[in-house]
Backbone atoms as SQL, in Angstrom:
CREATE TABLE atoms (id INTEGER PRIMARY KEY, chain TEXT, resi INTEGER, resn TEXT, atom TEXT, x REAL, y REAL, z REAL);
INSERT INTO atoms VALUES
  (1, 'A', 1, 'UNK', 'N', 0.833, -1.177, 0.000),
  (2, 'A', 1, 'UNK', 'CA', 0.000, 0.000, 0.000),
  (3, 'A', 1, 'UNK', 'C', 0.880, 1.245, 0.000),
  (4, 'A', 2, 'UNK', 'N', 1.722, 1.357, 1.277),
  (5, 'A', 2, 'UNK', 'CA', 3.139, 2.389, 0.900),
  (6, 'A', 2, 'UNK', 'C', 3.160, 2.827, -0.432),
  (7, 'A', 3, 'UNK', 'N', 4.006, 1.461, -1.235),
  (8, 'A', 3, 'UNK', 'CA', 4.408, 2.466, -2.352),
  (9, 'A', 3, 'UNK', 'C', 3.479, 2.344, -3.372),
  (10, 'A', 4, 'UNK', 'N', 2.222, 1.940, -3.426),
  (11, 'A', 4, 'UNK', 'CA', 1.156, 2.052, -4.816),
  (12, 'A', 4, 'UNK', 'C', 0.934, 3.586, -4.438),
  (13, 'A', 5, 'UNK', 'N', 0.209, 4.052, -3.021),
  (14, 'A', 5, 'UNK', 'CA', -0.260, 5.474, -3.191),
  (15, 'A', 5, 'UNK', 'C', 0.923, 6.314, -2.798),
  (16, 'A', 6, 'UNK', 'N', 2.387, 6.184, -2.685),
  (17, 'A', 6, 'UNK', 'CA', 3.533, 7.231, -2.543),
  (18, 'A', 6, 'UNK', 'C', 3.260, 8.654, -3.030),
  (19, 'A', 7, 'UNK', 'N', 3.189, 8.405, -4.442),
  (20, 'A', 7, 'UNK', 'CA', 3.290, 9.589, -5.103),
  (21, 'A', 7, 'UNK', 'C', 2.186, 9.786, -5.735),
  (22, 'A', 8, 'UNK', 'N', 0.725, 9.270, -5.219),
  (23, 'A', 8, 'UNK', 'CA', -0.585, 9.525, -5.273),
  (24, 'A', 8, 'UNK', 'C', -1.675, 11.049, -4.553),
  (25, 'A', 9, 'UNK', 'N', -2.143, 11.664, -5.895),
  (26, 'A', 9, 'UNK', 'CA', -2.675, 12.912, -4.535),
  (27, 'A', 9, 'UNK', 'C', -3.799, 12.459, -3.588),
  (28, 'A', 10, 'UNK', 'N', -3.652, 11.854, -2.483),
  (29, 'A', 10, 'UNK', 'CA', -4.272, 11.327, -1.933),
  (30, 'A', 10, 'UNK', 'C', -3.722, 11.225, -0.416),
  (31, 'A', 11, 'UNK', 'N', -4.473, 11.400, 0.857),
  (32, 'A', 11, 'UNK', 'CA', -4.352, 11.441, 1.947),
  (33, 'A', 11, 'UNK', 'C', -5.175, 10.351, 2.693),
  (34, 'A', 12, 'UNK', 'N', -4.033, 9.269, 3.467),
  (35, 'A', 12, 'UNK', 'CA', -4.905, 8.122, 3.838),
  (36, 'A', 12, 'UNK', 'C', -4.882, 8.228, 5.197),
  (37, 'A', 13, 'UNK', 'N', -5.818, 7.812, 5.938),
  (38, 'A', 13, 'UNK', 'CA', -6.045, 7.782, 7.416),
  (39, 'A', 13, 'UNK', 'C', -5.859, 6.311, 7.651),
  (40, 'A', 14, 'UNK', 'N', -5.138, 5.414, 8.469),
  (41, 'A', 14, 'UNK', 'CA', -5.238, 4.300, 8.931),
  (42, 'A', 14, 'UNK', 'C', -5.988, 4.291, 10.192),
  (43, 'A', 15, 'UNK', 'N', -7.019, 3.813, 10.601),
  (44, 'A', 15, 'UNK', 'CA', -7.204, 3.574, 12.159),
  (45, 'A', 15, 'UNK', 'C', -7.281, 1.999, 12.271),
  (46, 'A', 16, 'UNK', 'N', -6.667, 1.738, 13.581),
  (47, 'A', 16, 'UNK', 'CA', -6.560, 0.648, 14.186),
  (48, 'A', 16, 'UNK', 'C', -6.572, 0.813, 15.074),
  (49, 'A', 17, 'UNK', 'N', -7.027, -0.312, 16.343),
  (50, 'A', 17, 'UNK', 'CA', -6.574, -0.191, 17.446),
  (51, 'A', 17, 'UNK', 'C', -5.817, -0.614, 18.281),
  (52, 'A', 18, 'UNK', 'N', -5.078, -1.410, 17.617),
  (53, 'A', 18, 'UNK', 'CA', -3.781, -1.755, 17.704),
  (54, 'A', 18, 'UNK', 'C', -2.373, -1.157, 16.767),
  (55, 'A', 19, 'UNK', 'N', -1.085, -0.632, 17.326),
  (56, 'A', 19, 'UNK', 'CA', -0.194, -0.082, 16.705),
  (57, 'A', 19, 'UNK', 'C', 0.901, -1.042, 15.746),
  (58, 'A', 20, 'UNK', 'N', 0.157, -1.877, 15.897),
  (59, 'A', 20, 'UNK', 'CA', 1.385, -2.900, 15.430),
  (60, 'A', 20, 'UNK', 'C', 0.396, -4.160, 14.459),
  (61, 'A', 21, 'UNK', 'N', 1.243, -4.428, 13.315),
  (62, 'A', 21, 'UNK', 'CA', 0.802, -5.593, 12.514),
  (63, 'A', 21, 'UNK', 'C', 1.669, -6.778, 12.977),
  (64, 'A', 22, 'UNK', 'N', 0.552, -7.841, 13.103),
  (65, 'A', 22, 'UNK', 'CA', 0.884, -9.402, 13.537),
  (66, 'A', 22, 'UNK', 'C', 1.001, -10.194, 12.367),
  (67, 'A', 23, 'UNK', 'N', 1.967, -10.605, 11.831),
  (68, 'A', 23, 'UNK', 'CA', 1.807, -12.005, 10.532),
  (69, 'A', 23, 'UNK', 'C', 2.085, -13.467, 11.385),
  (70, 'A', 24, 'UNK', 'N', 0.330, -13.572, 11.529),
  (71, 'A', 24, 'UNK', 'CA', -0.306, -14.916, 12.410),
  (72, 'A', 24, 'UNK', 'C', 0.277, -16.272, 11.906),
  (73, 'A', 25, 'UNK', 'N', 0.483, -15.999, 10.560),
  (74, 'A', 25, 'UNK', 'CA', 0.983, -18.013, 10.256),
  (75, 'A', 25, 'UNK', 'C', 2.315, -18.147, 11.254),
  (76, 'A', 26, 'UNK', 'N', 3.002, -17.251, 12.176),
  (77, 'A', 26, 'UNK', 'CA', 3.868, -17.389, 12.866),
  (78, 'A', 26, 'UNK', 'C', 3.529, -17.782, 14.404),
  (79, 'A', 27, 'UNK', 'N', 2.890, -17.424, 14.801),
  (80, 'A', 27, 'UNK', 'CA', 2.449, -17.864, 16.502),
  (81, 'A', 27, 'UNK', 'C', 2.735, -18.602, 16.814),
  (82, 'A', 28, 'UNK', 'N', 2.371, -19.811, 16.199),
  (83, 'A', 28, 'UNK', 'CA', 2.792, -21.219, 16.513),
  (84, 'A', 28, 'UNK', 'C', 4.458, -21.231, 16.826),
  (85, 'A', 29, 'UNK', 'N', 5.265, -20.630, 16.032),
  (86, 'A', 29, 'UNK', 'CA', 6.196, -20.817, 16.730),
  (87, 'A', 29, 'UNK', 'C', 6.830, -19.938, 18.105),
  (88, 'A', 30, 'UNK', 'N', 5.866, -18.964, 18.005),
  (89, 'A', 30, 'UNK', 'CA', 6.419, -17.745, 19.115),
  (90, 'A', 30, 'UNK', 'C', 5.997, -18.490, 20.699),
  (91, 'A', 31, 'UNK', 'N', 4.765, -19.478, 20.181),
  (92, 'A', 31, 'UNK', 'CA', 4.117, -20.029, 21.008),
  (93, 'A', 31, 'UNK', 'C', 5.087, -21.017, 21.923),
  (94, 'A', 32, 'UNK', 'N', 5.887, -21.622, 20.908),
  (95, 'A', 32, 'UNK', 'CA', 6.987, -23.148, 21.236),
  (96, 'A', 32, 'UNK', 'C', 8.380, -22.768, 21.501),
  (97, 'A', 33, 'UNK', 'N', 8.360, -21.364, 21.532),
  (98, 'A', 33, 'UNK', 'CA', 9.704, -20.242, 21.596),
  (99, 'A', 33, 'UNK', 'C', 10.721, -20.630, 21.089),
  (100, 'A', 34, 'UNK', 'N', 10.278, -20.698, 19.199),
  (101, 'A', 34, 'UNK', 'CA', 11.191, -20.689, 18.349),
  (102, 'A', 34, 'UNK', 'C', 11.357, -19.199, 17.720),
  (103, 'A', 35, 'UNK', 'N', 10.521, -18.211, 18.139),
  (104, 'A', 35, 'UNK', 'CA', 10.671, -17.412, 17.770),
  (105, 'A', 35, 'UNK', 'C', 10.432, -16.344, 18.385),
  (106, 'A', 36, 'UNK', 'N', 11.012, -14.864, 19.115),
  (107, 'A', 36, 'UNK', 'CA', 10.459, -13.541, 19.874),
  (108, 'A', 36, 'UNK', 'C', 9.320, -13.323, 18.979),
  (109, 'A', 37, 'UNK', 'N', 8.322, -12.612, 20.062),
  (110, 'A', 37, 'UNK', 'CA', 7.054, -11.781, 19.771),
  (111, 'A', 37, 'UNK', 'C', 7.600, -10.277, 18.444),
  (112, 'A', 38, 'UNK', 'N', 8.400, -10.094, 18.852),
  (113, 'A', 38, 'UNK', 'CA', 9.184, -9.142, 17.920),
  (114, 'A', 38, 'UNK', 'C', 9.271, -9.371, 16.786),
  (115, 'A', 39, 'UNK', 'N', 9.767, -10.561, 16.464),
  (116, 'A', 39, 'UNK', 'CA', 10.172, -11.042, 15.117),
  (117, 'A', 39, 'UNK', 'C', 8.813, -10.825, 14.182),
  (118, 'A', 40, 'UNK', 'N', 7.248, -11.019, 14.664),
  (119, 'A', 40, 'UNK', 'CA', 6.054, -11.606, 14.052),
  (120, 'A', 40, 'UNK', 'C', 5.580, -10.166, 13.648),
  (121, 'A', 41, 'UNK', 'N', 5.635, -9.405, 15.081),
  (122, 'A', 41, 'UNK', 'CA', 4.620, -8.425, 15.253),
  (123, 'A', 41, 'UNK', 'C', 5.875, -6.543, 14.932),
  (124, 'A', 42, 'UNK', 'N', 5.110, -6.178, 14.172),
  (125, 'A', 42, 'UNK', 'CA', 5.615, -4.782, 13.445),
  (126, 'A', 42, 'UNK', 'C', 4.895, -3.692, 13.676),
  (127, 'A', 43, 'UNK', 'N', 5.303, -2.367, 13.813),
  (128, 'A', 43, 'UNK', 'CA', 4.876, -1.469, 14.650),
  (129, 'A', 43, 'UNK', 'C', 4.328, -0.797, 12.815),
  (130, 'A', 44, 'UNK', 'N', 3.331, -0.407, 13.116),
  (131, 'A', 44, 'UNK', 'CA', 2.417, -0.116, 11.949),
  (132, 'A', 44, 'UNK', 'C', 3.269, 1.289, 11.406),
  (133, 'A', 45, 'UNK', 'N', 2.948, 2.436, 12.910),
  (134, 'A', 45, 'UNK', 'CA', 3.708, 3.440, 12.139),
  (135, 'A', 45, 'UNK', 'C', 5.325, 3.364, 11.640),
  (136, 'A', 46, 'UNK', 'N', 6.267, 2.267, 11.892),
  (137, 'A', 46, 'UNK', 'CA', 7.446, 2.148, 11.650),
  (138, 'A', 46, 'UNK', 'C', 7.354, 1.633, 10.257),
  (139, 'A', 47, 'UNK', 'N', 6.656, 0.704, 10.112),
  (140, 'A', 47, 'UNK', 'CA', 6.573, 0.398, 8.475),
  (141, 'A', 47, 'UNK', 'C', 6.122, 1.519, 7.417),
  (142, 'A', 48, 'UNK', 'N', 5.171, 2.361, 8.220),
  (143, 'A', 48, 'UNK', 'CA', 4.625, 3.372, 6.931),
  (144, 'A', 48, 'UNK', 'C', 5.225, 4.532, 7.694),
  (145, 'A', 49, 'UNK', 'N', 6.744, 5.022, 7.791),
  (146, 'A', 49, 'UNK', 'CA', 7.300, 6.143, 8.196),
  (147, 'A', 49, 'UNK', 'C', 7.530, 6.965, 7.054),
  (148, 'A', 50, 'UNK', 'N', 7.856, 6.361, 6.249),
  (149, 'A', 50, 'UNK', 'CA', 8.388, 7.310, 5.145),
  (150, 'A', 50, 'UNK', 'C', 6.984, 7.450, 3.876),
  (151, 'A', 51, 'UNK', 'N', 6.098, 7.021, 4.139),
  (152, 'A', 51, 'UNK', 'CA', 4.704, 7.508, 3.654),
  (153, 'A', 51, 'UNK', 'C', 4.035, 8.608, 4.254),
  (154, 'A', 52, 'UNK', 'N', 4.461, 9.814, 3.613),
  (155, 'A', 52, 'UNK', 'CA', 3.929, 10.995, 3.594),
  (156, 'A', 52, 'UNK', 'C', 2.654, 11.553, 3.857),
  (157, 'A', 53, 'UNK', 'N', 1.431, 10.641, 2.790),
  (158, 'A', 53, 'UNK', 'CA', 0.370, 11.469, 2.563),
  (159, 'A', 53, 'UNK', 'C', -0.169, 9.580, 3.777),
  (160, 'A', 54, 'UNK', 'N', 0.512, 9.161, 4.720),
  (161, 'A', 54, 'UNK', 'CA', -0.352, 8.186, 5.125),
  (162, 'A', 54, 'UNK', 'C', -0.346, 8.549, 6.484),
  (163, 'A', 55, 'UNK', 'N', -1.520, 8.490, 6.976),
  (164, 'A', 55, 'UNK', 'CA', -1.405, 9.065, 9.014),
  (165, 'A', 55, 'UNK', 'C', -2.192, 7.615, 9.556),
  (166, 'A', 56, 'UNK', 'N', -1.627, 7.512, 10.537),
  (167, 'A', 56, 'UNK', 'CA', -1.999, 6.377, 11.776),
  (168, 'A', 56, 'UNK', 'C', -2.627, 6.734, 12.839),
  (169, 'A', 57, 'UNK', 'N', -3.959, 6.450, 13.283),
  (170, 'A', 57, 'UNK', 'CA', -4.236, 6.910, 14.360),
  (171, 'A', 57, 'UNK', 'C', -5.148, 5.777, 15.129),
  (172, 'A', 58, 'UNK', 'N', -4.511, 5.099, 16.385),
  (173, 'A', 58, 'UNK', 'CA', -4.626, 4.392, 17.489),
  (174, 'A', 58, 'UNK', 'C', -6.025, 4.689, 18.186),
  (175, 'A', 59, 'UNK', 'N', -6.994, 3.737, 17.281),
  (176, 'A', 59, 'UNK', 'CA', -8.299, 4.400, 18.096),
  (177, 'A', 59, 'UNK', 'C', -9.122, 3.382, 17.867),
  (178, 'A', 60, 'UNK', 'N', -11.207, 2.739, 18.576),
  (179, 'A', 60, 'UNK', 'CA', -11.300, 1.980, 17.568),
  (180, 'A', 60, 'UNK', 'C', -12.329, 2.495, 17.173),
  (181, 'A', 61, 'UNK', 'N', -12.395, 1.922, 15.984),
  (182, 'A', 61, 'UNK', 'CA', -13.560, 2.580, 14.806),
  (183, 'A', 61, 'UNK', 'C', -15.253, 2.065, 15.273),
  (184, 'A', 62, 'UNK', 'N', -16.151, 2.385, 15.358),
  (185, 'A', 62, 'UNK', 'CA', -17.392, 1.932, 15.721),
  (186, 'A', 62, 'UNK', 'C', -18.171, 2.149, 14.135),
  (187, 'A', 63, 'UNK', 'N', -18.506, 2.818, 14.076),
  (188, 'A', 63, 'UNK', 'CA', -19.636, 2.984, 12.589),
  (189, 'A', 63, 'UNK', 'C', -19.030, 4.038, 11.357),
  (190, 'A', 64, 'UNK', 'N', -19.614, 3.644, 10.326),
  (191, 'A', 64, 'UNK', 'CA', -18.828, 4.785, 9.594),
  (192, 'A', 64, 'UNK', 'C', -20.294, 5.091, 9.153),
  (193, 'A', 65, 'UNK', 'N', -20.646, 6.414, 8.975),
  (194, 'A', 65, 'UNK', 'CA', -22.065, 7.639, 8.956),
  (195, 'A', 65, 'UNK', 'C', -21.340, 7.982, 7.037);
């Protein structure tokens, strides 16, 4: 997503309510401690730092009007 809208005129809002992305096919091993919680789980705004027109905001969403 980063780099499709980079140089797009376009301003994206992320909300989540969590700051960090989990890639789940991994647990299992974080679970059997083949692997740190670190390794799986990525801090959302650290991945999209250098995306300009993209903002993060830590909240949770209820309805969209």
């Amino acid at each position: 997503m980063r780099q499709a809208l980079a140089n797009e005129p376009v301003d994206v809002t992320l909300v989540d309510r969590n700051n960090f992305h989990l890639f789940t096919p991994l647990v299992y091993q974080v679970a059997s401690s083949l692997l740190n919680p670190s390794d799986i789980a990525h801090p959302v705004r650290r991945v999209l730092r250098r995306a300009r027109n993209v903002h993060c905001v830590v909240a949770k969403w209820w309805a969209a009007t």
